[in-house]
TIPA-225375 format. One record per residue (C-alpha): residue number from 1; residue in three letters; chain; x, y, z. Coordinates in Angstrom, 2 decimals, m for minus. Last residue first. Layout:
// residues N
+-----+-----+----+---------+---------+---------+
|   i |  aa | ch |      c1 |      c2 |      c3 |
+-----+-----+----+---------+---------+---------+
| NUM | ala |  A |       X |       Y |       Z |
...
+-----+-----+----+---------+---------+---------+
// end
This chain:
// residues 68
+-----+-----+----+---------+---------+---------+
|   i |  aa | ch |      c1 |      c2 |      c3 |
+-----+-----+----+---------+---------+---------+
|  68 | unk |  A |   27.98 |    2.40 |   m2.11 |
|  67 | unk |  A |   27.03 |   m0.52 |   m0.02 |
|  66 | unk |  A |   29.86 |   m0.43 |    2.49 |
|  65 | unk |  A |   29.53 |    3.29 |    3.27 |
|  64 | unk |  A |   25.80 |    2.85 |    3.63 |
|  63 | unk |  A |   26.58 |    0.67 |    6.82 |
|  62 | unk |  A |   27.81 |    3.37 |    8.35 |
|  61 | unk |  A |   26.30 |    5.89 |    7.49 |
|  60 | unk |  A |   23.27 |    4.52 |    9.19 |
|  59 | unk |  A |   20.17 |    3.29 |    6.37 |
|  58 | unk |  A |   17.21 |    5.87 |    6.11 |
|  57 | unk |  A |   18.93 |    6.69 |    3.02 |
|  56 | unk |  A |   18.14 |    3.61 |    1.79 |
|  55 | unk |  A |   14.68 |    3.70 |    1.93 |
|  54 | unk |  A |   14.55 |    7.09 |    0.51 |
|  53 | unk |  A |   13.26 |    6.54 |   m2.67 |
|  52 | unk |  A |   11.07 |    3.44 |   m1.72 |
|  51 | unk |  A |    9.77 |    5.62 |    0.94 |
|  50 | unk |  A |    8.67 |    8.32 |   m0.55 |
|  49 | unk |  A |    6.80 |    5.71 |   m3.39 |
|  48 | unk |  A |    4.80 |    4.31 |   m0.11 |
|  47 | unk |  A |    3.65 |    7.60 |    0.46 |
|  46 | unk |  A |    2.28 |    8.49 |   m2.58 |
|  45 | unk |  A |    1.23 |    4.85 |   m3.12 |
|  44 | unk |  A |   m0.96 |    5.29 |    0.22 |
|  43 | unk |  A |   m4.23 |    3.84 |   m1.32 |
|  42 | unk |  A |   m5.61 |    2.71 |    1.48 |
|  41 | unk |  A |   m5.76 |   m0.71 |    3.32 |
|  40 | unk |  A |   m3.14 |   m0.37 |    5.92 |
|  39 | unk |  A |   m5.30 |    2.77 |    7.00 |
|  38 | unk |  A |   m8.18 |    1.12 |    7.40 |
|  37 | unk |  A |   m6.73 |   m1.22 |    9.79 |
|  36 | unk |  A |   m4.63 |    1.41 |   11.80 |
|  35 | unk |  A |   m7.85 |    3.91 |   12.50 |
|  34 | unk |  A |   m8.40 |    6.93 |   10.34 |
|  33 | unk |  A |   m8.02 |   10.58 |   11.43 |
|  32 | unk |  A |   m6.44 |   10.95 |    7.82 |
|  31 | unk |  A |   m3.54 |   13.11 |    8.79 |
|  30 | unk |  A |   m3.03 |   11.10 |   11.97 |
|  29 | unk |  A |   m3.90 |    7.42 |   10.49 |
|  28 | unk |  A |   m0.75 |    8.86 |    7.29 |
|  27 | unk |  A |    1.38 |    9.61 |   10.12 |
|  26 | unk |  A |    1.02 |    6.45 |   11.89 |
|  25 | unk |  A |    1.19 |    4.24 |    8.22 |
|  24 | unk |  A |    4.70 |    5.92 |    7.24 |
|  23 | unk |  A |    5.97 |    6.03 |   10.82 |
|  22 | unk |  A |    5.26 |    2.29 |   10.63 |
|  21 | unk |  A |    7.40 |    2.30 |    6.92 |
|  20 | unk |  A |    9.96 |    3.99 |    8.28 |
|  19 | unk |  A |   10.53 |    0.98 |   11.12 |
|  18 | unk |  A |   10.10 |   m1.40 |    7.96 |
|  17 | unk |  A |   12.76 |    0.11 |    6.33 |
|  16 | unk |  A |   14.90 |    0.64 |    8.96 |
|  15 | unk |  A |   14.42 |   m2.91 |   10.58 |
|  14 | unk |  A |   15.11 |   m4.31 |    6.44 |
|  13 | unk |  A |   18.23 |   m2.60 |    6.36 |
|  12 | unk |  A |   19.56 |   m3.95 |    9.52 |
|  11 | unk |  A |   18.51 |   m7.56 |    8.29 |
|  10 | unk |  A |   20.61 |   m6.66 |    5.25 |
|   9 | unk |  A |   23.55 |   m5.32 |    6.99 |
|   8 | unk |  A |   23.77 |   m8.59 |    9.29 |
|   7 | unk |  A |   23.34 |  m10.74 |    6.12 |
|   6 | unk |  A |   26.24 |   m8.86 |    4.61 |
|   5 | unk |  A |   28.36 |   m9.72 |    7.74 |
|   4 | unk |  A |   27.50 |  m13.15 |    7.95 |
|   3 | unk |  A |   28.46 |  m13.38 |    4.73 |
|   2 | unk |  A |   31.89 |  m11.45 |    5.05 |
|   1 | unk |  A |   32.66 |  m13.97 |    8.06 |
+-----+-----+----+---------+---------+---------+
// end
């Protein structure tokens, strides 16, 4: 049960990061009035770094509770 549980938390992890990630790429078309190709391919490190700092506070409490 407690790995199916921690594989559970980590596919929930990985559906917030990637769901900041596409809010990452949107915002980043809107500021740069760029379409979604081009803007996959730029240099977005700034943004990209954001989100590796915060990834995992983009996690519910819940499941933060039981990683900390």
């Amino acid at each position: 049960k407690d790995v199916i549980k921690a594989n559970q938390e980590e596919i929930l992890y990985w559906y917030f990061y990637v769901k900041k990630f596409k809010g990452i790429v949107k915002n980043f078309m809107a500021n740069s009035n760029i379409k979604e190709k081009k803007a996959k391919g730029q240099d977005i490190s700034n943004s990209l770094n954001d989100l590796f700092k915060t990834g995992v506070s983009a996690l519910p409490k819940k499941i933060l509770s039981k990683i900390q």
